[in-house]
C-alpha positions as CSV (number, residue, x, y, z in Angstrom):
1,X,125.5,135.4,-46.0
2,X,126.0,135.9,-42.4
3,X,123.6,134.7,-39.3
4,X,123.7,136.9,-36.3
5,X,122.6,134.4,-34.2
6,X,122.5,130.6,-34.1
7,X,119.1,130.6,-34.0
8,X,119.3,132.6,-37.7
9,X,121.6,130.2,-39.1
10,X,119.3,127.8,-38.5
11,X,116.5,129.1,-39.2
12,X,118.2,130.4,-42.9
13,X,120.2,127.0,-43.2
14,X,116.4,125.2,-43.4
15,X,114.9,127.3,-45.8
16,X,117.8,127.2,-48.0
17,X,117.6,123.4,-48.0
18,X,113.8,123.6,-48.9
19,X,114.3,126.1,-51.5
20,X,117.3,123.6,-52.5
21,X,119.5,126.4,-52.5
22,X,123.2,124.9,-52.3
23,X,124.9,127.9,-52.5
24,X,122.7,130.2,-49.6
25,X,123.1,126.3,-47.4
26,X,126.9,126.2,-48.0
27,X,127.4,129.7,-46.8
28,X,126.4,128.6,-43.2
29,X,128.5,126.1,-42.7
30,X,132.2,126.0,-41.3
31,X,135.0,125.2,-43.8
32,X,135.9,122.1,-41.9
33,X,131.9,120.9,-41.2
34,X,130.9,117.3,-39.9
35,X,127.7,115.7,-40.5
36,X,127.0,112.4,-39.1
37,X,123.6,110.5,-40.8
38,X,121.5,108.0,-39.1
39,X,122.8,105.4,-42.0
40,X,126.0,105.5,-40.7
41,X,127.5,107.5,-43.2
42,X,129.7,110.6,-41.8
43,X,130.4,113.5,-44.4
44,X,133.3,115.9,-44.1
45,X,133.8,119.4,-45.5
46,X,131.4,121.9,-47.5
47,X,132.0,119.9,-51.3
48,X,131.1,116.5,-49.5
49,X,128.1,117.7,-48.1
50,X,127.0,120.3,-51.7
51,X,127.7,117.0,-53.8
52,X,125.4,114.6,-51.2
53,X,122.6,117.1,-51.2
54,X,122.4,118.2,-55.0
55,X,122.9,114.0,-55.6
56,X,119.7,113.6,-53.2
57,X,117.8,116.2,-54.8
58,X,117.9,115.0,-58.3
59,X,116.4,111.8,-57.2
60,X,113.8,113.0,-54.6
61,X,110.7,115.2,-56.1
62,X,108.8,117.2,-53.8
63,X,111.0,117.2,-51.1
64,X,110.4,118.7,-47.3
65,X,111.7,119.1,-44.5
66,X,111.1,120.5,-41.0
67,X,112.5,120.9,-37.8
68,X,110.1,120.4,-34.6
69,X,110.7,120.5,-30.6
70,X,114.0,122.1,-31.0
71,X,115.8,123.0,-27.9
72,X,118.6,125.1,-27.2
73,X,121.0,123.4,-24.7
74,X,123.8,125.7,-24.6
75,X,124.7,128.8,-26.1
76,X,127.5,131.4,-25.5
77,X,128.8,134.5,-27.2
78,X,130.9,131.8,-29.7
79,X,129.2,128.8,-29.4
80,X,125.4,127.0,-29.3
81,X,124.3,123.7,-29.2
82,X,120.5,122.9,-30.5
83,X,118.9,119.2,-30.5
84,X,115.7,119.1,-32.5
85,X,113.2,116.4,-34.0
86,X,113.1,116.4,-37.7
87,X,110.9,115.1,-40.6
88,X,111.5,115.0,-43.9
89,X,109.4,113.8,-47.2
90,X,109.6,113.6,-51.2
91,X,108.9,112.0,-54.1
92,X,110.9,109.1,-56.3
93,X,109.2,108.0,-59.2
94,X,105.5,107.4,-57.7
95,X,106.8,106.1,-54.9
96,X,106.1,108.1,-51.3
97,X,109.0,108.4,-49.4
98,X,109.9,109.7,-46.3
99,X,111.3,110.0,-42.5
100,X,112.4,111.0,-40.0
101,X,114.5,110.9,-36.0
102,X,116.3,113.5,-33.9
103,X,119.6,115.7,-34.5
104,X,121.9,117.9,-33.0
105,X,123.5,121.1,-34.1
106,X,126.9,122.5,-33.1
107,X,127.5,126.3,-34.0
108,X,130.1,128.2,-33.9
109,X,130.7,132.1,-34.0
110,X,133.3,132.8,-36.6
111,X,134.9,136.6,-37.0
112,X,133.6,138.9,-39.8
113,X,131.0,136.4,-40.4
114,X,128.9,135.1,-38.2
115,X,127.1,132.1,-36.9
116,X,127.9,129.3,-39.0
117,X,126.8,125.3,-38.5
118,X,130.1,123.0,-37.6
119,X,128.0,119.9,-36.9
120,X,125.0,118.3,-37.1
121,X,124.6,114.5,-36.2
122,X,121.0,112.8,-37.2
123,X,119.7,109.7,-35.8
124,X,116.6,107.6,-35.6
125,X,114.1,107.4,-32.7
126,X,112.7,110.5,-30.7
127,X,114.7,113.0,-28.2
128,X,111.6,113.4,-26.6
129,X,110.0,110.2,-24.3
């Protein structure tokens, strides 16, 4: 799969994620991908992050997720940077569960095949005041 634009890859990356579609997610991320969670937990490489989300997703029913208020602030011809609210929601057993904070996306144009996600770091609290 290849994103002509960071904006795509995003855009793709999400609905993959909702659709809980590990392979069309994986395919938009760099080989040597960093993602940094609000729990403190940092996850390395494309198998680390396909083994946290399909993990996640047999616990959590129902699950959503959105981006809001995302801002672009930077992009060149090889490289965009996005920071973004987020909210996400699901189900575990009966219980309602659910959150949410801000996060930022690093993107980087690779040759032959496009824009691809190299970072993303979530936190709590909002970007906006």
């Amino acid at each position: 799969m290849s994103a002509d634009s960071a904006q795509a890859c995003t855009a793709v990356f999400t609905a993959a994620l909702i659709r809980r579609d590990i392979e069309g997610a994986l395919a938009l991320l760099t080989d040597d991908v960093v993602f940094f969670y609000s729990n403190g937990t940092a996850v390395v490489g494309k198998e680390a992050f396909a083994a946290l989300m399909t993990a996640s997703w047999k616990v959590v029913a129902d699950y959503s997720y959105s981006t809001l208020d995302q801002a672009w602030v930077s992009e060149t011809e090889d490289a965009a940077a996005a920071i973004y609210s987020f909210a996400w929601s699901g189900r575990v057993g009966e219980a309602e569960v659910g959150g949410g904070g801000r996060g930022t996306r690093v993107f980087r144009k690779t040759p032959g095949a496009g824009w691809r996600i190299a970072h993303e770091h979530l936190s709590t609290g909002q970007w906006r005041p």
